[in-house]
C-alpha positions as CSV (number, residue, x, y, z in Angstrom):
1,X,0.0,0.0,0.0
2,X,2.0,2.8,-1.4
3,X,-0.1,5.7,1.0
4,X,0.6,3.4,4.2
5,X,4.3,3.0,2.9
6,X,4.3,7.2,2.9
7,X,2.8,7.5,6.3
8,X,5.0,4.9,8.3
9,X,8.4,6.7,6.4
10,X,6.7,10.0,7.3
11,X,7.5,12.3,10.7
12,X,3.9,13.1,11.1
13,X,1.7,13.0,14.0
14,X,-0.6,11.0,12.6
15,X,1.9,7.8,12.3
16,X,0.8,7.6,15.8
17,X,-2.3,6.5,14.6
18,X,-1.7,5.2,11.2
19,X,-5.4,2.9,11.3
20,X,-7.3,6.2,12.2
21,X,-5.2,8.1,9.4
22,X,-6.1,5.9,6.8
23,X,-9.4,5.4,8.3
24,X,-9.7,10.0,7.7
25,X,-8.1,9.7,4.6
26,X,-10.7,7.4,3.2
27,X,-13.8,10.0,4.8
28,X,-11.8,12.6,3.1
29,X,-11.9,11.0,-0.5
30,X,-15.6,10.5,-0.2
31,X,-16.1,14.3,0.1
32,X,-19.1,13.0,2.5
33,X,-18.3,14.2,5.8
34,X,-16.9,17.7,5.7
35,X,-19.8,19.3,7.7
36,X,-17.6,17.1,10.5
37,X,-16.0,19.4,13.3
38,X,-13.0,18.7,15.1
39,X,-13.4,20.6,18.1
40,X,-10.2,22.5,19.4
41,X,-9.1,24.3,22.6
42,X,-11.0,27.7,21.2
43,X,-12.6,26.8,18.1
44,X,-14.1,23.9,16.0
45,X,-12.4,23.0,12.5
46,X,-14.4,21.5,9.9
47,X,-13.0,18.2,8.3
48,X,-12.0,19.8,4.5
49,X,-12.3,17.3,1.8
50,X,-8.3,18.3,0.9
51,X,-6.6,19.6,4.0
52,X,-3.7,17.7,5.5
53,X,-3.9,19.7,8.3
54,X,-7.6,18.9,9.1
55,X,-6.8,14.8,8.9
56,X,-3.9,15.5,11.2
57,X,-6.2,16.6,13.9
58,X,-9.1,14.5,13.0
59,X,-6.7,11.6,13.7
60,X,-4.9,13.0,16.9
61,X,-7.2,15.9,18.3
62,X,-5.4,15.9,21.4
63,X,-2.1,17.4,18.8
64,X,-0.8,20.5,21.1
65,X,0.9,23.1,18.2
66,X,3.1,25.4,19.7
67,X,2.1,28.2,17.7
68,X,-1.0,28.1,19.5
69,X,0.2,27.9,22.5
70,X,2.6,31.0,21.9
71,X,-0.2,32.9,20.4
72,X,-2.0,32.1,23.6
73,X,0.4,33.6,26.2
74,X,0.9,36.7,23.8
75,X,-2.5,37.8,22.6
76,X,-4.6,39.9,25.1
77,X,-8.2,41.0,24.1
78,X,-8.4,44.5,22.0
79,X,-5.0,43.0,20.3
80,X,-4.4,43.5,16.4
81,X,-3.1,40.3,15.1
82,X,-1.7,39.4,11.5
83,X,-1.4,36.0,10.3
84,X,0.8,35.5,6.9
85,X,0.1,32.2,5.8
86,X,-3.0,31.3,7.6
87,X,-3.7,28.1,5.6
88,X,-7.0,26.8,7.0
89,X,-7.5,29.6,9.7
90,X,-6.6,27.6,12.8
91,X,-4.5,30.4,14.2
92,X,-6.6,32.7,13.3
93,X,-9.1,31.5,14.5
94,X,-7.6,30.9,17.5
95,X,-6.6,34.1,17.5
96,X,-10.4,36.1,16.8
97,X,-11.5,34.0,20.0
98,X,-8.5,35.7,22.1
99,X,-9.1,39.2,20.7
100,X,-12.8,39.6,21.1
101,X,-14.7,42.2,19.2
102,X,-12.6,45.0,20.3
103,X,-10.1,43.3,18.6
104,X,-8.2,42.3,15.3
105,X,-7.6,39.4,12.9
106,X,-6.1,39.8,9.4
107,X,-5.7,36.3,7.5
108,X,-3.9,36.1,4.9
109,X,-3.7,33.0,2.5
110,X,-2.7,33.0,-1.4
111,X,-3.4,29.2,-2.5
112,X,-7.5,29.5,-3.9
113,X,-8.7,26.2,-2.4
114,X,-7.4,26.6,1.3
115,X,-8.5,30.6,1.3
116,X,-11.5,28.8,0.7
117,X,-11.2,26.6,3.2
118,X,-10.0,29.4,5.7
119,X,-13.0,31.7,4.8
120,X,-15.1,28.9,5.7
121,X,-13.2,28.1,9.2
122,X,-13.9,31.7,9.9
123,X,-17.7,31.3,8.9
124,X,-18.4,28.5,11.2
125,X,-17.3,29.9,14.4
126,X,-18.9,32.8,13.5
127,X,-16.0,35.4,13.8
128,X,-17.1,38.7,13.1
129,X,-13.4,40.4,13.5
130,X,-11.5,38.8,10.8
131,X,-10.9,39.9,7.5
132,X,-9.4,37.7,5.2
133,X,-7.3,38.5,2.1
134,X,-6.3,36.0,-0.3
135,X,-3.2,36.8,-1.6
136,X,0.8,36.3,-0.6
137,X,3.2,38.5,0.9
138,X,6.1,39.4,-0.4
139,X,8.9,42.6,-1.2
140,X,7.1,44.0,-4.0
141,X,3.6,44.1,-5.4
142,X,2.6,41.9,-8.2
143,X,1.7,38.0,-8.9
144,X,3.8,34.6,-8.5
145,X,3.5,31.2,-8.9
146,X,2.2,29.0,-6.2
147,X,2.4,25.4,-6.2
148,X,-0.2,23.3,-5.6
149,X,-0.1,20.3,-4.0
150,X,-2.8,18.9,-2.7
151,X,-2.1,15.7,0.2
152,X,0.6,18.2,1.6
153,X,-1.0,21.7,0.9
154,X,0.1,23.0,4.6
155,X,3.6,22.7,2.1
156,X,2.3,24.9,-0.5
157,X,4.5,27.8,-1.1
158,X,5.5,30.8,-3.7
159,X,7.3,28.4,-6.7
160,X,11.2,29.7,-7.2
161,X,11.0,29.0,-10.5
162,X,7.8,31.0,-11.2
163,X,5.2,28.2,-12.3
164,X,2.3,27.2,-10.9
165,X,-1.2,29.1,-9.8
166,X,-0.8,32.7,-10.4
167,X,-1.5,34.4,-7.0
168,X,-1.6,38.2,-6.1
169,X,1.1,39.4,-4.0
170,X,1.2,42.4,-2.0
171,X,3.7,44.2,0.6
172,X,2.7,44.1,4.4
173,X,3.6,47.9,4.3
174,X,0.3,47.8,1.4
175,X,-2.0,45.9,3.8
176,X,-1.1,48.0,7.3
177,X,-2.1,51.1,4.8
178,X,-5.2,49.5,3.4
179,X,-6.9,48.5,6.6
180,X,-4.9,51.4,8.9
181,X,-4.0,49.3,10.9
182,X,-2.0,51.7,13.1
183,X,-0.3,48.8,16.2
184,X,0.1,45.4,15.9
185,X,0.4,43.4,18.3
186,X,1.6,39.8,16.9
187,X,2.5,39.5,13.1
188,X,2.8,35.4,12.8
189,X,4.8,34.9,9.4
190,X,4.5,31.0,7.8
191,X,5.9,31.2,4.3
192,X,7.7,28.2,3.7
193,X,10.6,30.1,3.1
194,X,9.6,33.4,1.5
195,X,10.0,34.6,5.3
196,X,12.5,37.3,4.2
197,X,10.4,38.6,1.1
198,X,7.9,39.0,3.5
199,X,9.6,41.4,5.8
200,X,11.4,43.6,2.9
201,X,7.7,44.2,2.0
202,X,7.0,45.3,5.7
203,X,9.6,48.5,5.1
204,X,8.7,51.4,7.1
205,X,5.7,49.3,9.1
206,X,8.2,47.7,11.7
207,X,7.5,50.0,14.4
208,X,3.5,49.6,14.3
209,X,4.6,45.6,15.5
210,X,5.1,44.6,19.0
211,X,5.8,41.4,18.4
212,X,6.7,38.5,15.5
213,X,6.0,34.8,15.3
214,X,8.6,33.3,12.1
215,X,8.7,29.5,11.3
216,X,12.0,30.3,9.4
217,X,13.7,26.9,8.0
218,X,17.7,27.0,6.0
219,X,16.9,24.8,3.4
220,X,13.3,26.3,2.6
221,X,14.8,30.2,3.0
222,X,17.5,29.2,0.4
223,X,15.5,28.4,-2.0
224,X,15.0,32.4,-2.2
225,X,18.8,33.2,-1.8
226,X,18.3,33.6,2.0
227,X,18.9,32.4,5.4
228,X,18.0,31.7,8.6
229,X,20.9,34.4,9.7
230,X,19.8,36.5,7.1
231,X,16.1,36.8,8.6
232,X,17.2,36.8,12.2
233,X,19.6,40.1,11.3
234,X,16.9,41.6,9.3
235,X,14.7,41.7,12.5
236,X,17.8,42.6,14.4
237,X,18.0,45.8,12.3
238,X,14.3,46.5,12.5
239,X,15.1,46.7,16.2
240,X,13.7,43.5,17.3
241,X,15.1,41.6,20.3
242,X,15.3,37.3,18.7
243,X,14.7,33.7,20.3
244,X,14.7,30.4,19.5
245,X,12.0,28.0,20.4
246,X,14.3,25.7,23.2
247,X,12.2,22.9,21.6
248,X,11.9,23.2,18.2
249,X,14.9,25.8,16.4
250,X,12.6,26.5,13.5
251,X,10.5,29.1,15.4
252,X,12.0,32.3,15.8
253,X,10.0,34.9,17.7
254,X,11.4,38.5,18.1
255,X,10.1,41.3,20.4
256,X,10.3,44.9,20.9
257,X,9.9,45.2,24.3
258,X,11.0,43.2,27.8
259,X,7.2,43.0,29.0
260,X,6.4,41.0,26.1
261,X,9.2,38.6,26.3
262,X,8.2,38.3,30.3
263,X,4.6,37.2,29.1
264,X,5.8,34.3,27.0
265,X,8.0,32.5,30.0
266,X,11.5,32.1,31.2
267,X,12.9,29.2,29.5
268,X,11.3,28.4,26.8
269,X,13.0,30.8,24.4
270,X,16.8,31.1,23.8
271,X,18.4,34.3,23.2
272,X,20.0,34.7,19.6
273,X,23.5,36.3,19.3
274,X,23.3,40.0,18.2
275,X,20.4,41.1,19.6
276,X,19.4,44.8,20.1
277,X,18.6,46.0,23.7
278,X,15.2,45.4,24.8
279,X,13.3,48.6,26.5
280,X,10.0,49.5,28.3
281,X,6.6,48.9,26.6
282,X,6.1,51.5,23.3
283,X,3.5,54.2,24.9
């Protein structure tokens, strides 16, 4: 069976249930049981058709992600948060809950089929305070290929080579001006590797964000002639204060002030070399 032969050579969470995974895959080929939710700490996810990331936690619900838990201990209600990358919406959905109505949620997804999916997520937990954009970030304003994979599509990224869906890009800098958003208080960035693009298109913005979540990994960031060095001293010279994740080095999360870094836990970041000072709050 070539898809169990995948899963058991696979590091996903669902080889720890490999019966039940098949088992989801198969619902998930019928295309009969998407009005299925998987309930969640915070908010219910319906069981897409094509979404890897909804059979992962149809097959382990119990799954703990650590961005969640980070956007947990950051997010405060009245905050503004942006989500680059919000595949399916489970962040941002996350996030709405945290915020309330007086505050903020800005998804933003390229790939057609999972904005799709994520304005749907939205729709049925009935979050008023998210605006979703579908388009991708990047340096400069215009369109890319995106590929389009569909059993991995939490993987689907701006194509190096250019081919692929045509997707609208636009700068961060462009979206902050369009929906004036003035302080933000968490900017989460999930590009699978465009991470730098993404903050050359913030330019002159940096100071409106308190705080960054960046899953930043070497061999996706070189794909675009960069680095995980190269992001980390970008944010150093935006004036953002980096750590590492002391359990996973892939997320980098840099802040602008010592009261946010004291909300998040002693030990559970590392320090990166280089960084700026870290001050009071911003008034």
């Amino acid at each position: 069976m070539p898809l169990l032969n995948r899963l058991l050579r696979s590091d996903s969470p669902k080889l720890a249930r490999p019966v039940k995974g098949l088992v989801g895959f198969a619902m998930q080929k019928s295309r009969r049981f998407q009005n299925v939710r998987i309930r969640r700490d915070g908010y219910v996810l319906p069981f897409f058709a094509g979404s890897n990331v909804a059979l992962t936690y149809w097959t382990v619900p119990e799954l703990v992600d650590p961005t969640e838990v980070f956007v947990r201990s950051l997010l405060r209600h009245g905050d503004v948060f942006v989500d680059v990358g919000a595949n399916v919406g489970t962040i941002s959905a996350l996030a709405a809950g945290l915020v309330g109505e007086a505050g903020r949620v800005v998804a933003i997804e390229p790939h057609p089929r999972t904005f799709a999916y994520l304005q749907r997520t939205i729709s049925v937990n009935e979050l008023t305070n998210v605006v979703c954009l579908e388009r991708a970030c990047g340096a400069e304003v215009g369109v890319a290929g995106f590929t389009n994979q569909r059993r991995k599509d939490d993987n689907n990224r701006v194509d190096e080579t250019g081919s692929g869906l045509a997707v609208r890009v636009t700068t961060l800098a462009g979206v902050f001006c369009d929906l004036s958003l003035d302080s933000v208080s968490l900017l989460k960035i999930d590009a699978e590797g465009f991470e730098g693009e993404v903050l050359r298109g913030l330019a002159g913005e940096a100071s409106k964000v308190a705080a960054l979540y960046v899953e930043v990994i070497e061999a996706n960031a070189q794909r675009f002639g960069d680095s995980v060095s190269a992001v980390t001293e970008m944010l150093h010279a935006l004036g953002f204060a980096c750590f590492r994740s002391a359990a996973d080095a892939t997320n980098l999360v840099a802040f602008s002030t010592l009261d946010q870094l004291a909300a998040v836990g002693d030990g559970t970041w590392v320090p990166v070399p280089g960084n700026p000072p870290l001050g009071a709050s911003r008034p």
